[in-house]
N, C-alpha and C positions, 0 to 999 in steps of 0.2 A: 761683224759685231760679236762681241763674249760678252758671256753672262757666268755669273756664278751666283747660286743660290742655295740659301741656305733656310733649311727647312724642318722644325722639330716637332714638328704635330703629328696627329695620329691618324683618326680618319672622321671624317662629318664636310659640313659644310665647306671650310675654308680649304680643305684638303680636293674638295673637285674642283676648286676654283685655279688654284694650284696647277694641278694635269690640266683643265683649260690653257692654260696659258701657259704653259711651258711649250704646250703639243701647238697655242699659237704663232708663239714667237718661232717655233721650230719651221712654222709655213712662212715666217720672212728669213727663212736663210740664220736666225741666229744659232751659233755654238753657245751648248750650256752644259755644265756642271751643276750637279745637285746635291747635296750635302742631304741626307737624310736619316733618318732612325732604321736599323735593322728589321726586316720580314714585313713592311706597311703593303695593307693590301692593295694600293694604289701603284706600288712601283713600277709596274707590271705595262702600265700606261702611259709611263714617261720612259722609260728602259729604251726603244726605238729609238726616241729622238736626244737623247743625253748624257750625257754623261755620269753614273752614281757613284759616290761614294756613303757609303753606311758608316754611321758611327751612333755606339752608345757614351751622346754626350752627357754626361751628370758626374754629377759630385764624386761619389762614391769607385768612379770607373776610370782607367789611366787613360782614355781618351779627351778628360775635362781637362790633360795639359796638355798632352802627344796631340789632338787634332788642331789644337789654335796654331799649333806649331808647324805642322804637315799645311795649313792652308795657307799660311805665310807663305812657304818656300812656293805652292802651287803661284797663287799670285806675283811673286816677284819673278818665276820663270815664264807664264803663258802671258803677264800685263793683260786682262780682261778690262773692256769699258765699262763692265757695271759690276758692282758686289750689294747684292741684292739678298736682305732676310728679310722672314716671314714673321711677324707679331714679335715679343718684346725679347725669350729670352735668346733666340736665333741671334739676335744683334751683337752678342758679344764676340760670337763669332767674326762680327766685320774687321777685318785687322788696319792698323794705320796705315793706310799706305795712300797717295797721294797721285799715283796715278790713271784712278779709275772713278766715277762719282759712285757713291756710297748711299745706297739706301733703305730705310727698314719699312715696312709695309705693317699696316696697323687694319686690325679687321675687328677690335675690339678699344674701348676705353683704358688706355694705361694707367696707373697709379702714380708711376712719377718717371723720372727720366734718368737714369740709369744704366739703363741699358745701353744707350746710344750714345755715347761720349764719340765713337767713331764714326757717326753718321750724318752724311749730308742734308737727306732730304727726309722726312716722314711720309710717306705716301698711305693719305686715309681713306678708307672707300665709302665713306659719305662725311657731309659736313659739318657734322652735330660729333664725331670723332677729333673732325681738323681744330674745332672752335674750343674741343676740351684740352685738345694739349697746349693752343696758344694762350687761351684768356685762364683756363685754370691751373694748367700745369708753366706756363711760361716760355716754352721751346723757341728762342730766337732764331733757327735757323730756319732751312727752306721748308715750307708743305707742298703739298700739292692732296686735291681731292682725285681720285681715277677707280671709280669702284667697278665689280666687278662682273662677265659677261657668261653666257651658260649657251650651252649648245640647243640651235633654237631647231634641231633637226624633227620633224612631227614623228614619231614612230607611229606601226601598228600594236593594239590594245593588246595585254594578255588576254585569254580568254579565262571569265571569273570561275569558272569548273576548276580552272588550274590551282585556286587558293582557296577549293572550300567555299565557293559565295554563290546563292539563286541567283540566277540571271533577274532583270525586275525590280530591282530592290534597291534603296539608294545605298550608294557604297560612297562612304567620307575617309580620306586620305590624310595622314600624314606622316612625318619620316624624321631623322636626324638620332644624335645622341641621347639615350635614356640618361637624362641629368634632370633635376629639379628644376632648372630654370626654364626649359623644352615644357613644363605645364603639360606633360600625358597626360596625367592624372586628372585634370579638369576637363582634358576632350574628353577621356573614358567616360567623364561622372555627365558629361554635354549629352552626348550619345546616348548612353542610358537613360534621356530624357526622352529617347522621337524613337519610337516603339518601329520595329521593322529595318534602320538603318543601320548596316554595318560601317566595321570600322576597321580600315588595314593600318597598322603602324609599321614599317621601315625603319630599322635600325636595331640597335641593342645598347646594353650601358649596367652601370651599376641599380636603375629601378628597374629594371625588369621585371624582375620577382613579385615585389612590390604591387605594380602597374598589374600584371597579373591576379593577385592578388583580389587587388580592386576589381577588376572586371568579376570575376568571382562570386565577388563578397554584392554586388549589383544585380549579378543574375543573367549578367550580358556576355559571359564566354564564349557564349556559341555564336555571337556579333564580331566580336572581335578576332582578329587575325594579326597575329606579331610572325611578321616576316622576314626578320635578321636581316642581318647585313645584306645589301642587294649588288651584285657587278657592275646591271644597270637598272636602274628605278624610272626610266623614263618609259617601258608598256605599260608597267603598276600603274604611274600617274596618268598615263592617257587612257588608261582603263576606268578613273573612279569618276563621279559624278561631282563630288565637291573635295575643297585642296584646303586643308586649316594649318596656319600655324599660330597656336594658341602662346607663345614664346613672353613670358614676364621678360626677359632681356634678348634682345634681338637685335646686335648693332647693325647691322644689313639686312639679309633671310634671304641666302640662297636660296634654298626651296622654295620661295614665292616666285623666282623668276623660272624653277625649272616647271611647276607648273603653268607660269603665265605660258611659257614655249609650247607646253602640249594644249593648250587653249581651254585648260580648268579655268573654273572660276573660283576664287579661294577666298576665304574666309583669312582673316589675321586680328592679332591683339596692337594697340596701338603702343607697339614698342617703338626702341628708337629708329631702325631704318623703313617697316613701314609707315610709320610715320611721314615719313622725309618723301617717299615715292607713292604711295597710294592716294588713292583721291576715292572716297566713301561713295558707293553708290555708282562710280565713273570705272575703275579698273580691279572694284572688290569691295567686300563690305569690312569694315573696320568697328572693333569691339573690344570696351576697358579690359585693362588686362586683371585677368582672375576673375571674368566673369563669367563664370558656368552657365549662367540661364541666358546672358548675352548672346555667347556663342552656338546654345540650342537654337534661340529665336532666329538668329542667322544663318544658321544650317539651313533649318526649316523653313527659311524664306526660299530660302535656293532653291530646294529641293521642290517647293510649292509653287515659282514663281517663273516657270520656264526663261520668259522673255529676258526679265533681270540678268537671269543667271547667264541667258547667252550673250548680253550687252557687256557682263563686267568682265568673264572671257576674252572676247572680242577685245575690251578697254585693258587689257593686262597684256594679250598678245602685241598691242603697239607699243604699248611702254617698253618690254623688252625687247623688239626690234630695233627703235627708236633711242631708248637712252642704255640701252645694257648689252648692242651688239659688238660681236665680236673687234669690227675693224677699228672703232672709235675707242675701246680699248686698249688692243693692242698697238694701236696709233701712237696714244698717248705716253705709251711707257715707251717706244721706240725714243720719241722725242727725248725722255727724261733719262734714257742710258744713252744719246748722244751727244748729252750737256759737260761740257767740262766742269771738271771737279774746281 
């Protein structure tokens, strides 16, 4: 089995889901080709099992005509079974070619359908994505739903000395892209509500500054801990006491299932994917989105309610066993790159 994939994101969520599953498919014996962006900190993780090429795709660069062209001739010399991109504008990269099924991988709500004039199949990783491109956007060809699975390996904890944090003291977690929609700024201002708890963020972005700022301007700096970009964030999570992602748009949340894997119990806003996989009270507690005092009160259960909080642990560790393991699917995408086009 060939794969070729094509891939123009950066780094956050969809980008570990990515090295999941390149580094999966690589444990069924598939050859793959990677199409990616120059110096991504992730390449580092797929480099073993793959094959790279780098390219600055965009407008302004001679790769936005030299690569459609260079992956032509790749395609028509190795005939790979699948040609496979990642969210909408990777797609243009899928060339016509009629020997291999064609598919784009959608991990967010598109706008219209554009991109995919060359594509078989939309593969959406949950069904409130599949239901918008058929009933609102119109896409007559194939879907299929197959979302996405996290390494459910338990690590051991950082130890909290290593970040600056009192042993004792409830420590609230969360991570991803400093973007406005990720809602820092609502855990920071949550947090600042429940006197004694710290708060680690993972990641970086354009609010940085910002999110800092706030902590500041609150009086909670010496609570909070922005811990950049991490290699790997699974001892962070099996280190903190509660797992939030407070996310206004959230079409899946990786991060809910990397810490259901370390057996947190988390906190979320009812966006669109946990919506879809959470069950209130059964594998986590769920909270309108933009609700600052929501999200305090929920903390604060946690942190005050041992039994709960080990019950919705517990109820998140099976959910991602159960529906978000690795073999179910890597399964499914095996089937969908051995379908004829």
């Amino acid at each position: 089995m060939k794969v070729m994939h094509y891939h123009l994101g950066k780094d956050g969520g969809a980008e570990k889901f990515f090295v999941h599953l390149v580094n999966g498919l690589a444990r069924r014996g598939v050859e793959q080709t990677c199409v990616i962006r120059p110096k991504r900190l992730w390449k580092k993780d797929i480099e073993p099992v793959a094959r790279i090429i780098e390219s600055n795709f965009r407008n302004a660069h001679p790769d936005r005509i030299l690569l459609p062209m260079r992956i032509g001739r790749i395609v028509r010399r190795e005939k790979p079974d699948a040609l496979f991109s990642w969210a909408t504008r990777a797609s243009r990269l899928i060339p016509a070619y009629e020997g291999a099924i064609k598919i784009s991988r959608l991990g967010d709500y598109p706008t219209n359908l554009s991109y995919f004039k060359n594509t078989d199949v939309l593969v959406c990783n949950t069904p409130g994505i599949a239901e918008h491109v058929r009933e609102t956007l119109g896409w007559d060809r194939g879907v299929e739903v197959i979302s996405n699975f996290t390494d459910v390996t338990a690590v051991a904890p950082i130890t909290r000395a290593s970040v600056d944090t009192p042993e004792g003291v409830p420590v609230v977690m969360s991570m991803g892209r400093f973007v406005s929609r990720k809602e820092f700024a609502l855990l920071i201002a949550a947090v600042a509500k429940l006197p004694g708890a710290y708060l680690w963020l993972a990641g970086d972005g354009e609010e940085r500054e910002n999110l800092e700022r706030m902590a500041a301007n609150l009086g909670i700096s010496e609570r909070v801990r922005f811990l950049g970009w991490l290699q790997d964030t699974r001892p962070y999570v099996a280190a903190c006491d509660i797992f939030v992602m407070p996310s206004s748009h959230e079409p899946l949340g990786n991060v809910v299932l990397e810490a259901w894997a370390q057996k947190r119990p988390v906190v979320s806003s009812r966006s669109e994917g946990p919506s879809w996989f959470m069950r209130h009270g059964e594998n986590g507690l769920l909270v309108d989105i933009g609700d600052t005092d929501g999200f305090s009160t929920a903390i604060e259960t946690l942190i005050n309610d041992e039994a709960l909080a080990s019950k919705v642990a517990a109820g998140g560790h099976q959910t991602v066993l159960g529906q978000f393991s690795e073999d179910a699917i890597v399964d499914a995408y095996m089937a969908l790159f051995a379908r004829k086009p």
